[in-house]
N, C-alpha and C positions, 0 to 999 in steps of 0.2 A: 692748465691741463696737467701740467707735471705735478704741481702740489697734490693731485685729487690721485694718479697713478701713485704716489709715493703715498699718502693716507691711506691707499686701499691696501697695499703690500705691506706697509708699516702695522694696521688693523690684522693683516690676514694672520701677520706671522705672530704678532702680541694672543689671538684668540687660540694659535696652533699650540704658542707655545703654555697657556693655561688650562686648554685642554691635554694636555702632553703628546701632543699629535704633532711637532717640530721636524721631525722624522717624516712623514707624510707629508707634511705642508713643502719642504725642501727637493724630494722627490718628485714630487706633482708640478713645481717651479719648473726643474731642469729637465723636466720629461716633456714640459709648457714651448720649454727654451728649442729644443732641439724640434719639435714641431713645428715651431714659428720660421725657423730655418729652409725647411723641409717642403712648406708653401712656400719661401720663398724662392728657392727654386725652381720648382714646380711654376711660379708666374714668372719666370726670368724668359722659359721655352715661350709658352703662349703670348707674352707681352713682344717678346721679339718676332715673333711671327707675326702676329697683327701689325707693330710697327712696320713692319717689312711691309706686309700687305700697303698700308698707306702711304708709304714710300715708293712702292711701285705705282699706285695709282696717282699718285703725285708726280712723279715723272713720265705717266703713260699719258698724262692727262685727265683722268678720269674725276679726281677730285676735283677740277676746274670745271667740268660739264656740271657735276651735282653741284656747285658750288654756283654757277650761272643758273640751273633750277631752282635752286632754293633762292635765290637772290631777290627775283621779283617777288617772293611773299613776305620776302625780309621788307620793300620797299612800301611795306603797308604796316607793318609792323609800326618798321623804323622809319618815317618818312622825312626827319628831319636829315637823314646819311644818303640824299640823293647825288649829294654832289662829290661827297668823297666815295669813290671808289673802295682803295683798301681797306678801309672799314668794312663795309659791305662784302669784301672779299675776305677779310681774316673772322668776322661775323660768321659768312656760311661755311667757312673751312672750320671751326670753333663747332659749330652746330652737326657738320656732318662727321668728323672726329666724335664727338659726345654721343650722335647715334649709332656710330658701330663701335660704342662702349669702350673708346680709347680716349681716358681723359687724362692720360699720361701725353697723347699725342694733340690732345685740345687746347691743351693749357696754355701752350707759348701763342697760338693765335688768339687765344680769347685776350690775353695780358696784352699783345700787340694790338686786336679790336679795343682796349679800354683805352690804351694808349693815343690811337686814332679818334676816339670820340673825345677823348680830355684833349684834343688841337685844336678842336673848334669851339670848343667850349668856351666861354664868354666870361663864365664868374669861375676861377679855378679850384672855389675854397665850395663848391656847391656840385654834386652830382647833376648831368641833365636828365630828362629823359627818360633818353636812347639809352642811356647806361643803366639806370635803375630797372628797364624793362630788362635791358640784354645779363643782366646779374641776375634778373628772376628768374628769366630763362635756362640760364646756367646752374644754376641753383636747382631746378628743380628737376634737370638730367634726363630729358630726355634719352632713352636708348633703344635700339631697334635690336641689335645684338648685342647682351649684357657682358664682353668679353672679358673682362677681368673675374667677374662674380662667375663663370661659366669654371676660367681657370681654377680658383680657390674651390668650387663646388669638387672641379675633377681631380684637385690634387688633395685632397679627401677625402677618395674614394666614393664618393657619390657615382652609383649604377649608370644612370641617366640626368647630369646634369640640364641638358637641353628640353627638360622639363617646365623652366622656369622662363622661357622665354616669352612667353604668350602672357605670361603673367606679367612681367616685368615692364611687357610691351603697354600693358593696359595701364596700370599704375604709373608711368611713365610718361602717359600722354594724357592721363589727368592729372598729372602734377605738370606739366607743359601746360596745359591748357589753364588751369589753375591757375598758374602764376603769372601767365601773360595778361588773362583776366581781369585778376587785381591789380597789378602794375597800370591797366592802362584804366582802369575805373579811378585809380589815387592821383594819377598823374592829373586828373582835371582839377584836383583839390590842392595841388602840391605843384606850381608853377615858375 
Protein backbone atom coordinates (compact mmCIF):
# COMPACT_ATOMS: atom_id res chain seq x y z
CA UNK A 1 0.00 0.00 0.00
CA UNK A 2 2.84 2.37 0.63
CA UNK A 3 4.57 1.85 -2.91
CA UNK A 4 0.89 2.59 -4.62
CA UNK A 5 0.59 6.06 -2.04
CA UNK A 6 4.19 6.99 -3.00
CA UNK A 7 3.29 6.16 -7.22
CA UNK A 8 0.28 8.17 -6.93
CA UNK A 9 2.20 11.53 -5.28
CA UNK A 10 5.30 10.58 -7.14
CA UNK A 11 2.74 10.70 -10.64
CA UNK A 12 0.77 13.70 -9.29
CA UNK A 13 3.67 15.85 -8.65
CA UNK A 14 5.81 14.66 -12.27
CA UNK A 15 2.20 15.55 -14.20
CA UNK A 16 1.91 19.11 -11.88
CA UNK A 17 5.22 19.77 -12.59
CA UNK A 18 4.83 19.17 -16.73
CA UNK A 19 2.04 20.99 -16.75
CA UNK A 20 3.67 23.93 -14.81
CA UNK A 21 0.99 23.75 -12.20
CA UNK A 22 3.90 22.55 -9.24
CA UNK A 23 2.63 25.71 -7.49
CA UNK A 24 -1.02 24.33 -7.19
CA UNK A 25 -0.08 20.85 -6.96
CA UNK A 26 2.05 21.94 -3.45
CA UNK A 27 -0.69 24.09 -2.20
CA UNK A 28 -3.56 21.60 -2.82
CA UNK A 29 -1.03 19.04 -0.79
CA UNK A 30 -0.61 21.39 2.37
CA UNK A 31 -4.00 22.66 2.25
CA UNK A 32 -4.91 18.19 1.91
CA UNK A 33 -2.45 18.19 5.02
CA UNK A 34 -3.88 20.61 7.30
CA UNK A 35 -7.52 19.18 6.68
CA UNK A 36 -6.52 15.66 7.45
CA UNK A 37 -5.61 17.10 10.78
CA UNK A 38 -8.55 19.10 11.21
CA UNK A 39 -10.88 15.57 10.87
CA UNK A 40 -8.65 14.25 13.02
CA UNK A 41 -9.53 16.06 15.70
CA UNK A 42 -12.87 16.50 14.99
CA UNK A 43 -12.89 12.25 15.64
CA UNK A 44 -10.72 12.52 18.69
CA UNK A 45 -14.19 14.42 20.43
CA UNK A 46 -16.72 11.79 19.01
CA UNK A 47 -14.38 8.76 19.22
CA UNK A 48 -13.92 9.62 23.05
CA UNK A 49 -17.23 9.94 23.68
CA UNK A 50 -18.48 6.70 22.14
CA UNK A 51 -15.44 5.09 23.83
CA UNK A 52 -16.83 6.63 26.96
CA UNK A 53 -20.20 5.54 26.14
CA UNK A 54 -18.92 1.66 25.93
CA UNK A 55 -16.99 2.08 28.85
CA UNK A 56 -19.80 3.14 30.99
CA UNK A 57 -21.84 0.33 29.69
CA UNK A 58 -19.24 -1.85 30.34
CA UNK A 59 -19.00 -1.19 33.77
CA UNK A 60 -22.85 -0.58 34.12
CA UNK A 61 -23.32 -3.85 32.72
CA UNK A 62 -25.22 -3.17 29.96
CA UNK A 63 -22.80 -4.62 27.35
CA UNK A 64 -22.96 -8.02 29.26
CA UNK A 65 -26.86 -8.10 28.95
CA UNK A 66 -26.51 -7.33 24.97
CA UNK A 67 -23.75 -9.58 24.96
CA UNK A 68 -25.99 -12.58 26.71
CA UNK A 69 -28.72 -11.64 23.93
CA UNK A 70 -26.68 -11.92 21.19
CA UNK A 71 -25.09 -14.90 22.47
CA UNK A 72 -27.73 -17.52 21.97
CA UNK A 73 -27.82 -16.67 18.15
CA UNK A 74 -24.15 -16.76 18.09
CA UNK A 75 -24.71 -20.46 19.50
CA UNK A 76 -26.23 -21.37 16.08
CA UNK A 77 -23.97 -19.44 14.13
CA UNK A 78 -21.12 -20.85 15.95
CA UNK A 79 -22.03 -24.08 17.40
CA UNK A 80 -18.77 -25.47 17.49
CA UNK A 81 -17.87 -22.46 20.84
CA UNK A 82 -20.50 -24.08 23.11
CA UNK A 83 -18.33 -24.91 25.42
CA UNK A 84 -15.95 -22.09 25.57
CA UNK A 85 -17.41 -19.33 27.00
CA UNK A 86 -15.02 -16.39 26.44
CA UNK A 87 -15.22 -16.90 22.98
CA UNK A 88 -18.61 -16.38 22.83
CA UNK A 89 -18.22 -13.66 25.15
CA UNK A 90 -15.44 -11.58 23.30
CA UNK A 91 -17.60 -12.81 19.94
CA UNK A 92 -20.72 -10.86 21.20
CA UNK A 93 -18.84 -7.85 22.78
CA UNK A 94 -16.75 -7.87 19.13
CA UNK A 95 -20.24 -7.85 17.31
CA UNK A 96 -22.13 -5.33 19.54
CA UNK A 97 -18.77 -2.77 19.55
CA UNK A 98 -18.96 -3.06 15.47
CA UNK A 99 -22.86 -2.23 15.60
CA UNK A 100 -22.57 0.89 17.44
CA UNK A 101 -19.86 1.61 14.85
CA UNK A 102 -16.92 1.49 17.40
CA UNK A 103 -14.47 -0.64 15.69
CA UNK A 104 -11.69 1.18 17.35
CA UNK A 105 -13.44 -0.40 20.63
CA UNK A 106 -14.04 -3.93 18.65
CA UNK A 107 -10.99 -4.80 17.75
CA UNK A 108 -9.04 -5.99 20.87
CA UNK A 109 -12.18 -8.39 21.49
CA UNK A 110 -12.54 -9.63 18.15
CA UNK A 111 -8.20 -10.30 18.29
CA UNK A 112 -9.08 -11.89 21.83
CA UNK A 113 -12.38 -13.89 20.10
CA UNK A 114 -9.59 -15.34 17.35
CA UNK A 115 -7.24 -15.90 19.98
CA UNK A 116 -9.95 -18.13 21.83
CA UNK A 117 -11.10 -19.96 18.78
CA UNK A 118 -7.09 -20.76 17.63
CA UNK A 119 -7.02 -22.76 21.65
CA UNK A 120 -9.28 -25.14 20.55
CA UNK A 121 -8.21 -25.45 17.34
CA UNK A 122 -6.81 -28.87 16.45
CA UNK A 123 -4.72 -28.18 13.20
CA UNK A 124 -2.99 -24.66 14.13
CA UNK A 125 -1.40 -24.23 10.58
CA UNK A 126 -5.58 -24.30 9.27
CA UNK A 127 -8.33 -21.68 10.08
CA UNK A 128 -11.52 -23.62 11.52
CA UNK A 129 -14.81 -22.85 10.95
CA UNK A 130 -15.97 -20.62 13.67
CA UNK A 131 -13.16 -18.31 12.62
CA UNK A 132 -13.63 -18.09 8.84
CA UNK A 133 -17.46 -17.43 9.53
CA UNK A 134 -16.46 -14.93 12.56
CA UNK A 135 -13.86 -12.96 9.88
CA UNK A 136 -16.72 -12.80 7.47
CA UNK A 137 -18.78 -11.42 9.75
CA UNK A 138 -16.33 -8.98 10.85
CA UNK A 139 -15.38 -8.16 7.59
CA UNK A 140 -18.58 -7.35 6.44
CA UNK A 141 -19.44 -4.54 9.45
CA UNK A 142 -22.22 -4.88 10.38
CA UNK A 143 -23.45 -1.38 12.11
CA UNK A 144 -26.56 0.08 13.73
CA UNK A 145 -25.00 3.51 14.42
CA UNK A 146 -22.23 4.30 11.74
CA UNK A 147 -20.22 6.50 14.47
CA UNK A 148 -17.11 7.15 13.09
CA UNK A 149 -18.44 7.75 9.52
CA UNK A 150 -21.29 10.10 11.34
CA UNK A 151 -18.04 11.89 12.89
CA UNK A 152 -15.92 12.48 9.53
CA UNK A 153 -19.54 13.41 7.73
CA UNK A 154 -19.88 16.11 10.73
CA UNK A 155 -16.45 17.30 10.83
CA UNK A 156 -17.03 18.26 7.21
CA UNK A 157 -19.55 20.23 7.74
CA UNK A 158 -22.22 18.08 6.34
CA UNK A 159 -25.89 19.85 7.54
CA UNK A 160 -27.40 16.43 8.42
CA UNK A 161 -25.06 13.89 8.76
CA UNK A 162 -27.63 11.33 10.54
CA UNK A 163 -28.96 11.05 7.06
CA UNK A 164 -26.97 8.07 6.28
CA UNK A 165 -27.97 6.01 8.91
CA UNK A 166 -30.96 4.05 7.42
CA UNK A 167 -28.90 3.60 4.67
CA UNK A 168 -25.91 2.36 6.14
CA UNK A 169 -28.16 0.28 8.31
CA UNK A 170 -29.46 -1.69 5.11
CA UNK A 171 -26.25 -2.13 3.35
CA UNK A 172 -24.82 -3.32 6.45
CA UNK A 173 -27.14 -6.11 7.07
CA UNK A 174 -26.83 -7.40 3.62
CA UNK A 175 -23.39 -7.51 3.79
CA UNK A 176 -23.87 -9.41 7.38
CA UNK A 177 -26.24 -11.49 5.91
CA UNK A 178 -24.07 -11.84 2.81
CA UNK A 179 -21.21 -13.05 4.39
CA UNK A 180 -22.55 -15.31 7.02
CA UNK A 181 -24.41 -16.84 3.98
CA UNK A 182 -21.44 -17.76 2.10
CA UNK A 183 -19.17 -18.60 4.92
CA UNK A 184 -21.51 -21.20 5.93
CA UNK A 185 -22.46 -22.59 2.27
CA UNK A 186 -18.18 -23.10 1.78
CA UNK A 187 -17.76 -24.40 5.08
CA UNK A 188 -19.54 -27.71 3.84
CA UNK A 189 -17.09 -27.73 0.92
CA UNK A 190 -14.09 -26.79 2.96
CA UNK A 191 -13.71 -29.10 6.11
Amino acid sequence: MNYIFIFLILVSFIFAAINNRLDIATDEMLKASQRAVEIAFGLIGIMGFWLGIVNIAKKSGLMDVLSKIIQKPLLLIFPDIKENKEAQSNIALNISANALGLSNAATPFGIKAMENLQSQNKDKNRATNSMCTFLAINTAGFQIVPAVVLAILSANGMQNPTQIILPTLIVTSIAFISALFFAKILERFYK
